[in-house]
C-alpha positions as YAML, in Angstrom:
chain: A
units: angstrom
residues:
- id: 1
  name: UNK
  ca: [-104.65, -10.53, 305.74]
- id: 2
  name: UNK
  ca: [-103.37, -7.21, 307.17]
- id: 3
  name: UNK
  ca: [-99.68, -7.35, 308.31]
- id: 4
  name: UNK
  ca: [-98.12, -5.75, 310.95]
- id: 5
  name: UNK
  ca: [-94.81, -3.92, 310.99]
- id: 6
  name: UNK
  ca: [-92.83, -1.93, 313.80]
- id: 7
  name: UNK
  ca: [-91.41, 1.12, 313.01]
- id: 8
  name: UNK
  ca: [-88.05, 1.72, 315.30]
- id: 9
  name: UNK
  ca: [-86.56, 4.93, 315.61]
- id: 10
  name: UNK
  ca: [-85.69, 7.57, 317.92]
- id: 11
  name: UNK
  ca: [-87.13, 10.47, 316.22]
- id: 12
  name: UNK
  ca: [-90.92, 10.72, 316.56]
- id: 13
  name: UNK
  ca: [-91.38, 12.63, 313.43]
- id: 14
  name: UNK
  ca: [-90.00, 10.13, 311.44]
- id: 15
  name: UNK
  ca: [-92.38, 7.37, 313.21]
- id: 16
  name: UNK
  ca: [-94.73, 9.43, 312.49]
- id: 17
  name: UNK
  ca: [-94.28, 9.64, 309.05]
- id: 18
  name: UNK
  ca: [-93.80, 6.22, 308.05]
- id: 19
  name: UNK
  ca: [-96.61, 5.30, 310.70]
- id: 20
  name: UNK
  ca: [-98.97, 7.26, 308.22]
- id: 21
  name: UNK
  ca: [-97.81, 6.19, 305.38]
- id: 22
  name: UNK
  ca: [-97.82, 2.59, 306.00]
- id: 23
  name: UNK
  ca: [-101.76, 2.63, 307.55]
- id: 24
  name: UNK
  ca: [-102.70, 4.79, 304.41]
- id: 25
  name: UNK
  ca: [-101.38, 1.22, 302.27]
- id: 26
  name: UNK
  ca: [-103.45, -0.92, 305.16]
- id: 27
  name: UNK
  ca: [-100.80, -2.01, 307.08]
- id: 28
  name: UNK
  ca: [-101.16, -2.56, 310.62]
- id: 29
  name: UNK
  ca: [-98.01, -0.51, 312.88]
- id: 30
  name: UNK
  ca: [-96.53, -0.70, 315.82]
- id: 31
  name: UNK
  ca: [-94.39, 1.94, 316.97]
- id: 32
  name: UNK
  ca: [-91.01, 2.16, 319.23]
- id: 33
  name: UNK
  ca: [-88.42, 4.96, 320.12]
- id: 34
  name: UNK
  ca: [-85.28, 2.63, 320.76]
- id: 35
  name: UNK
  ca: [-84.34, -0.49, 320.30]
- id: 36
  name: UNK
  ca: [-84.80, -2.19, 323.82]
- id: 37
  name: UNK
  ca: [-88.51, -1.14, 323.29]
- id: 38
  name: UNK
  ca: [-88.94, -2.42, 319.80]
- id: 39
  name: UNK
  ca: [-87.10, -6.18, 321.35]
- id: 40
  name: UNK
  ca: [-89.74, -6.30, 324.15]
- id: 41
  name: UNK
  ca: [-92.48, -5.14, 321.44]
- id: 42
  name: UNK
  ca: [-91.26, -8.06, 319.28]
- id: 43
  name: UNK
  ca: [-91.20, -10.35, 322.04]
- id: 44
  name: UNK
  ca: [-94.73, -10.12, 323.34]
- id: 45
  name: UNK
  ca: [-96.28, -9.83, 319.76]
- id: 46
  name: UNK
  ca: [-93.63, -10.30, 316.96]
- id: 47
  name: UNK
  ca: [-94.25, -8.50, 313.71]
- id: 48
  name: UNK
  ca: [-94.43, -9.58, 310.05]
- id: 49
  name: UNK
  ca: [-91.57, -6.84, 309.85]
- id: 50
  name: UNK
  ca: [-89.72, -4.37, 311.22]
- id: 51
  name: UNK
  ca: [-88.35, -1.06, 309.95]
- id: 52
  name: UNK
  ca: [-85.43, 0.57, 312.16]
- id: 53
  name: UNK
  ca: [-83.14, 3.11, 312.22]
- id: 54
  name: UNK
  ca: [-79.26, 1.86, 312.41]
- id: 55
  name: UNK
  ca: [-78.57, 4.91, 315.18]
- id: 56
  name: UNK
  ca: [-80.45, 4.66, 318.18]
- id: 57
  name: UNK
  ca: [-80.28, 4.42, 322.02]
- id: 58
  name: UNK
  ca: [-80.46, 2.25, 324.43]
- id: 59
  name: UNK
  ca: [-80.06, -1.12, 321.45]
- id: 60
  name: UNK
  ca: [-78.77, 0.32, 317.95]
- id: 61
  name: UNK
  ca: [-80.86, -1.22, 315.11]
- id: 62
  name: UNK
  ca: [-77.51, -3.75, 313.85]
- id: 63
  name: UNK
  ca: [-78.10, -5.20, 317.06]
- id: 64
  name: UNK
  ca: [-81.70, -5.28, 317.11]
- id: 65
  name: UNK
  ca: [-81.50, -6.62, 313.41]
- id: 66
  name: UNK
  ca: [-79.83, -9.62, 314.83]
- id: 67
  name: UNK
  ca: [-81.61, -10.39, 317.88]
- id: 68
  name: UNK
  ca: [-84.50, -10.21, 315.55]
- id: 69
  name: UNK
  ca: [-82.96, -12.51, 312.87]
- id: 70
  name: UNK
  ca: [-82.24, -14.99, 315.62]
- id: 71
  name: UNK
  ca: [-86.26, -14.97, 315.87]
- id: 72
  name: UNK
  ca: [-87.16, -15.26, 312.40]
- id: 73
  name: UNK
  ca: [-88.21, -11.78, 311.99]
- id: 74
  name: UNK
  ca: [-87.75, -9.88, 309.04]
- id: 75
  name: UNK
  ca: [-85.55, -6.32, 309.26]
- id: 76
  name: UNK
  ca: [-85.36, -3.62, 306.99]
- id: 77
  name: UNK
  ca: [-82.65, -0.79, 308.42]
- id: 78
  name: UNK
  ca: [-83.20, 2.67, 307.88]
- id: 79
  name: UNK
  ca: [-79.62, 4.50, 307.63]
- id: 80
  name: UNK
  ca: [-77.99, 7.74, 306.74]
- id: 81
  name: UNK
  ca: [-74.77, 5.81, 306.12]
- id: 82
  name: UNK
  ca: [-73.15, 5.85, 302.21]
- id: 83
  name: UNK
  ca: [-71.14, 2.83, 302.90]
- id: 84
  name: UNK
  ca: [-71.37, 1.59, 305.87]
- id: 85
  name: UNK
  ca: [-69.67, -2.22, 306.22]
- id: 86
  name: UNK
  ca: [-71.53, -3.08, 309.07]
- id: 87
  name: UNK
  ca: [-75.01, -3.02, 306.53]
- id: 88
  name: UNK
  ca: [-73.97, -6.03, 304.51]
- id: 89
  name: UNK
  ca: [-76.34, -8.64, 304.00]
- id: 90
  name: UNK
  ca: [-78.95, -6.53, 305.58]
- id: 91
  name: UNK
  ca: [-81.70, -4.74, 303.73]
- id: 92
  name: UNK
  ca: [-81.71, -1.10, 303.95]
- id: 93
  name: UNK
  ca: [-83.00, 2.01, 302.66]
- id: 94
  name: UNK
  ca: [-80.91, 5.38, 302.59]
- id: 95
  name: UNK
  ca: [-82.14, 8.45, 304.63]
- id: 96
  name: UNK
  ca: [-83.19, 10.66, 303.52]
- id: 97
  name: UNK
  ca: [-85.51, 7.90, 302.21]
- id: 98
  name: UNK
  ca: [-88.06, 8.36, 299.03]
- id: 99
  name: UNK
  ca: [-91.71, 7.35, 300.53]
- id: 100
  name: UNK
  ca: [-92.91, 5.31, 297.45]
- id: 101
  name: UNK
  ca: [-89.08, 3.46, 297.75]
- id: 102
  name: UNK
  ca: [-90.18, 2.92, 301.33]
- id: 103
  name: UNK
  ca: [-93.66, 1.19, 300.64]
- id: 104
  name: UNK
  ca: [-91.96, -1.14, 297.35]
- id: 105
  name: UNK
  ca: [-89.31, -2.56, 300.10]
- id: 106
  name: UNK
  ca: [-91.51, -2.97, 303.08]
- id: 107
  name: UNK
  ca: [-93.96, -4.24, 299.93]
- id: 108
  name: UNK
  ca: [-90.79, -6.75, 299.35]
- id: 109
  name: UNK
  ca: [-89.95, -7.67, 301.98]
- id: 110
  name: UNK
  ca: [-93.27, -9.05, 303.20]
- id: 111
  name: UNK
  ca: [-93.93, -10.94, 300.20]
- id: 112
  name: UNK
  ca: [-90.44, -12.43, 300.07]
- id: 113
  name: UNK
  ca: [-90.70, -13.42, 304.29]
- id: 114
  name: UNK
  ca: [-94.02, -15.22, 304.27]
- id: 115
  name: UNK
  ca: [-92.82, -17.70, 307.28]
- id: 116
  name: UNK
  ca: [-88.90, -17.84, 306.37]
- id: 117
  name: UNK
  ca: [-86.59, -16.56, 308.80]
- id: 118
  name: UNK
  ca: [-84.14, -15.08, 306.21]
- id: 119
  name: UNK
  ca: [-83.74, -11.03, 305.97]
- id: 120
  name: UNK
  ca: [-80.85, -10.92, 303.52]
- id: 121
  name: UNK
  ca: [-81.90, -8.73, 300.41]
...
């Protein structure tokens, strides 16, 4: 079964990236640029997961995280922050991020969601 995941940030190039990435490894993507776009994305289809940056217009991805939880969709946050408080109980991977770190948590992340509505790491 091939599972979808939407990629949330405001820098193309980094969509772009992980876009590649993840379809090389048979996943199906979704792409948004902020995180009003990535709500109504989630809305009309919702995803088996969704990778966001924490900085973004518009809806920052803490907020999105939890409008998302609310749903029962899985969140993974993408941050440059060392310590940042407002990331616990959230998965996250560090920017700059290490691809093959990127595919073992989305990898993760699926397999620990299934149907649960938990995020928590």
């Amino acid at each position: 079964m091939e599972r979808t995941v939407l990629i949330v940030d405001d820098d193309r190039h980094i969509v772009g990236v992980l876009a590649a990435l993840l379809e090389d490894e048979g996943y199906r993507v979704r792409r948004a640029y902020d995180g009003m776009s990535a709500l109504q994305e989630a809305e009309v289809a919702p995803p088996d997961l969704v990778l966001s940056d924490v900085a973004m217009p518009k809806m920052n991805g803490l907020a999105l995280a939890q409008r998302l939880r609310d749903r029962g969709i899985p969140v993974v946050l993408l941050s440059a922050a060392i310590a940042d408080p407002r990331l616990a109980g959230v998965p996250f991977v560090r920017k700059p991020f290490d691809l093959d770190q990127v595919l073992d948590t989305v990898a993760l992340h699926l397999a620990n969601s299934g149907n649960q509505a938990s995020v928590n790491a």
